[in-house]
FIFI-453018 format. One record per residue: y, x, z of N, C-alpha, C, CB in turn; residue number from 1. Coordinates in steps of 0.001 Angstrom, whole numbers. Glycine has a CB too. Example, Ala and Ser with C-alpha at 12.3 -4.5 7.8 and 13.67 -1.06 7.14 Angstrom:
<pts>
[pt [-5690, 13190, 7800], [-4500, 12300, 7800], [-3300, 13200, 7800], [-4473, 11308, 9046], 1]
[pt [-2250, 12850, 7080], [-1060, 13670, 7140], [30, 12900, 7870], [-598, 14084, 5725], 2]
</pts>
This chain:
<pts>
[pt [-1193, 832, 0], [0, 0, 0], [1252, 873, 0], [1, -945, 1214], 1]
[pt [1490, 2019, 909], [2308, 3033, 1025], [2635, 3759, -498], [1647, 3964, 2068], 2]
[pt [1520, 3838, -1426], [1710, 4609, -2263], [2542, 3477, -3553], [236, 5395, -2540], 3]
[pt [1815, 2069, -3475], [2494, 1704, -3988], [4360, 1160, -3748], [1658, 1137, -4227], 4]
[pt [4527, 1004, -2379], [5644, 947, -2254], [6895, 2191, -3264], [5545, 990, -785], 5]
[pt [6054, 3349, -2624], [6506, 4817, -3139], [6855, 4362, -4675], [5123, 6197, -3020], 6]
[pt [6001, 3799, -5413], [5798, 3774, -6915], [6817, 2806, -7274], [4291, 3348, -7446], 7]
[pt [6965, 1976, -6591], [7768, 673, -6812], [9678, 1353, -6834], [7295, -669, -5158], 8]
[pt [9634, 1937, -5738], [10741, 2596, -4866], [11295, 3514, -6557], [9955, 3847, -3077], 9]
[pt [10270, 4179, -6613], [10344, 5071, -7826], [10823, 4345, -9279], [8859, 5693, -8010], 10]
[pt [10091, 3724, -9475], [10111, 2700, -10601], [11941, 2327, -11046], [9153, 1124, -9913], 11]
[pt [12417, 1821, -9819], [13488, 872, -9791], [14592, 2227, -9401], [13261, -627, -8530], 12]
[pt [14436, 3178, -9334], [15326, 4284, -9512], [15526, 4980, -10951], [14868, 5262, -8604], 13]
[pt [14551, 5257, -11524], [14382, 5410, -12949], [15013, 4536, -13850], [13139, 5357, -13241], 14]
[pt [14634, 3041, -13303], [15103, 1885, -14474], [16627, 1457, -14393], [14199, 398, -14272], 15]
[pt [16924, 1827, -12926], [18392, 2322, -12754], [19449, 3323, -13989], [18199, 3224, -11437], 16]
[pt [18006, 4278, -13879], [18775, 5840, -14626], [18946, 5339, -16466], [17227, 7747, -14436], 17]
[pt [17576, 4561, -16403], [17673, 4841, -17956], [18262, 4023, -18526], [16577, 4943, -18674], 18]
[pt [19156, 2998, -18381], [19689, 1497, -18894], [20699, 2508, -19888], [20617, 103, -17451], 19]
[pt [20750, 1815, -21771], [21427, 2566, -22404], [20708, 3469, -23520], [22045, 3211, -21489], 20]
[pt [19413, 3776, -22957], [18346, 4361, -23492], [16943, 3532, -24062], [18047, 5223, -22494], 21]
[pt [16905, 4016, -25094], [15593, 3073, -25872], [14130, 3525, -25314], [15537, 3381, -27764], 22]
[pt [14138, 4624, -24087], [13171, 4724, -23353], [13162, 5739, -22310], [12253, 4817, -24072], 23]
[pt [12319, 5935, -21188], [12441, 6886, -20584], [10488, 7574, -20362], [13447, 6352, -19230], 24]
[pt [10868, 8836, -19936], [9430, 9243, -19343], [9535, 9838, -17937], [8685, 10366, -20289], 25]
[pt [8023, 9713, -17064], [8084, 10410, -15760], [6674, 10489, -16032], [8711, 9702, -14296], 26]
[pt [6869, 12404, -15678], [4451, 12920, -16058], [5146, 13306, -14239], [3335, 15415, -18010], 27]
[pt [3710, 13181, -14178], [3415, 13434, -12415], [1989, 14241, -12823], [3128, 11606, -11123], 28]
[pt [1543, 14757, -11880], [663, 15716, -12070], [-763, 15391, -12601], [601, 16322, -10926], 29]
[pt [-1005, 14010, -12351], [-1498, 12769, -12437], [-2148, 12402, -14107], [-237, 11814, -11946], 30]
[pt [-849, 11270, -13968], [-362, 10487, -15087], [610, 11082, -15453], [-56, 9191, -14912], 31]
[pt [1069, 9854, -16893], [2426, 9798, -17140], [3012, 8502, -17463], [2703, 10639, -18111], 32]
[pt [4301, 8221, -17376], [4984, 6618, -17138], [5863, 6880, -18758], [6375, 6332, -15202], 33]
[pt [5913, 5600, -18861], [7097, 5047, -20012], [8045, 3985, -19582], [6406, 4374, -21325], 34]
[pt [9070, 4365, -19904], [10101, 3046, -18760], [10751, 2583, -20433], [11930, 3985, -16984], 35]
[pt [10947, 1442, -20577], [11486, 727, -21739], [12072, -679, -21342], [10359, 559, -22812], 36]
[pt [13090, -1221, -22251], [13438, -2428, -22313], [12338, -3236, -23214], [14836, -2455, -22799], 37]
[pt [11656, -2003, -24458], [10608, -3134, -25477], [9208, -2072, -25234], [11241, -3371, -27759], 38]
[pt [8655, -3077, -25436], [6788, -2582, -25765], [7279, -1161, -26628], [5484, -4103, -27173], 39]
[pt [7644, -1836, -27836], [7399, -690, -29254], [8404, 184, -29162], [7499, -1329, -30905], 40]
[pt [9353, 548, -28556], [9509, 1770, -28032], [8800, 2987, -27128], [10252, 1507, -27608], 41]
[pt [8411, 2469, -25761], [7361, 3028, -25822], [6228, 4061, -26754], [7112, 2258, -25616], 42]
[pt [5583, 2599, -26734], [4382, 3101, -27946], [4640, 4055, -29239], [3855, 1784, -28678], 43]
[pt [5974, 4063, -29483], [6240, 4919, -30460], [6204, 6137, -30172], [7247, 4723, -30965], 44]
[pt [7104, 6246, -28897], [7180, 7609, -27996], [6229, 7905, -27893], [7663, 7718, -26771], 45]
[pt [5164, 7239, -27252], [4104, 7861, -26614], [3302, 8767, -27693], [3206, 6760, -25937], 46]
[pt [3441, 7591, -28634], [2575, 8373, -30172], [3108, 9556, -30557], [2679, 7505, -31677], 47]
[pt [4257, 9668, -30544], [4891, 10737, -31175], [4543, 11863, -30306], [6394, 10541, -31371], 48]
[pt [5029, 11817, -28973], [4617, 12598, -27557], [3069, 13081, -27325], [4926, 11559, -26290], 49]
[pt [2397, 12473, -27862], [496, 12511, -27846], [408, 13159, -29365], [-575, 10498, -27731], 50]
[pt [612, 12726, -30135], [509, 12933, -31585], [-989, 11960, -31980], [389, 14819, -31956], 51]
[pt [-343, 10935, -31744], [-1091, 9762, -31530], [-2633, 10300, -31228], [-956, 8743, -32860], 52]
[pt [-2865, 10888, -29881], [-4178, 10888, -29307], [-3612, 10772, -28034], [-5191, 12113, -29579], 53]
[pt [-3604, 9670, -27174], [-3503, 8980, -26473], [-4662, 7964, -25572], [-2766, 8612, -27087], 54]
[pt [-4504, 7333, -24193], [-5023, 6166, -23795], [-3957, 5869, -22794], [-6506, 6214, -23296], 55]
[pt [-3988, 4316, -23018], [-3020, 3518, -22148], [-3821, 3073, -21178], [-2263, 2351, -22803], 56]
[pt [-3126, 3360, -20028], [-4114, 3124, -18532], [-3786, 1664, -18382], [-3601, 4151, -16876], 57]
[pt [-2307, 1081, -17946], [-1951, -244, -17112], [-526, 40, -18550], [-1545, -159, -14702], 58]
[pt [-378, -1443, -18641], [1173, -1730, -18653], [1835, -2822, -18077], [1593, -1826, -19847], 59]
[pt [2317, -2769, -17656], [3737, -3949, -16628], [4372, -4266, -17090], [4707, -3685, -15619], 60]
[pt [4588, -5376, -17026], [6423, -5654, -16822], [6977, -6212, -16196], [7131, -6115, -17551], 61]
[pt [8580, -6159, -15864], [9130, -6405, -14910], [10179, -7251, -15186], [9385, -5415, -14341], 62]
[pt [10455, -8501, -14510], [11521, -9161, -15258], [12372, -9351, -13791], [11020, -10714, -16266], 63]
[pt [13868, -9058, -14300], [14576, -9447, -13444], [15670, -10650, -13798], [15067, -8326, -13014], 64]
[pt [16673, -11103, -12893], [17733, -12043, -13210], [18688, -11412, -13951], [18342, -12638, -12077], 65]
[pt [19207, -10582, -13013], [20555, -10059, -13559], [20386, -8694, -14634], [21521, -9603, -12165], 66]
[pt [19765, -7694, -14617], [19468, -7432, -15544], [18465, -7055, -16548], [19891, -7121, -15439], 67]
[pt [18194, -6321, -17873], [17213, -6460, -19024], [15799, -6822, -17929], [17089, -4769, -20180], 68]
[pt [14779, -7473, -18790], [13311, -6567, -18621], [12851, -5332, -18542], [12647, -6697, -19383], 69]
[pt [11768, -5154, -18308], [11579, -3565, -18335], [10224, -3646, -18350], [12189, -2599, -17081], 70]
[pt [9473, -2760, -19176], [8177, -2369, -19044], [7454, -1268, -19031], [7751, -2787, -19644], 71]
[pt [6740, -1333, -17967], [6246, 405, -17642], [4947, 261, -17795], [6539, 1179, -16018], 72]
[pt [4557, 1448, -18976], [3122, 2193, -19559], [2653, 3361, -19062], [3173, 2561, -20932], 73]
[pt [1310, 3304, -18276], [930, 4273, -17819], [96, 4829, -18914], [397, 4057, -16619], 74]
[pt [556, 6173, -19365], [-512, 6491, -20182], [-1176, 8288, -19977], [132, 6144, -21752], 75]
[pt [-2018, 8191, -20877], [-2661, 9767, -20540], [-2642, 10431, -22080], [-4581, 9731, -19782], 76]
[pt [-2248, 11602, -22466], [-2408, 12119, -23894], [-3777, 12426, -23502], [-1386, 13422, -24534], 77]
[pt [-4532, 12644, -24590], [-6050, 13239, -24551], [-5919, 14357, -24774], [-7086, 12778, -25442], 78]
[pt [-6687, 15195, -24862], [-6661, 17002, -24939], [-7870, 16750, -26088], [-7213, 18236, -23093], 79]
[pt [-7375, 17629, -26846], [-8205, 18262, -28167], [-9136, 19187, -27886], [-7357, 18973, -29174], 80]
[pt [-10323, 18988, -28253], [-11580, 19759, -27956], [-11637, 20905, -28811], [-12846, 18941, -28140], 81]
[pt [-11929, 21772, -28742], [-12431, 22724, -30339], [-10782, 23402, -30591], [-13118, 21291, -32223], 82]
</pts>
């Protein structure tokens, strides 16, 4: 529960930062996040960022009143074998 608070806490600081921007990223040692107002931003990034070898773990979204949506993609680039 702690960790997700942390994540949440995190989340809504980022989506703070990036308003203005057609996307943002955060890699943690982990994962890595996509913060967007649209899906297909994202996904573009990510592709481009992976060189489309990729997997999408979770995606969210977040809707608020006052301002945009937001949707966050957890994703992982794959590593090339050989």
């Amino acid at each position: 529960m702690y960790k997700f608070i942390k994540l949440s806490a995190l989340s809504l600081f980022v989506l703070s930062c990036s308003y203005g921007h057609d996307y943002k990223f955060i890699s943690t040692s982990f994962t890595d996040f996509c913060i967007s107002e649209d899906e297909d931003y994202c996904v573009k990034a990510i592709n481009d960022r992976c060189k489309s070898n990729y997997l999408i773990d979770s995606m969210q979204k977040y809707e608020y009143y006052i301002d945009s949506d937001k949707i966050i993609i957890k994703f992982k680039c794959k590593e090339k074998n050989g």
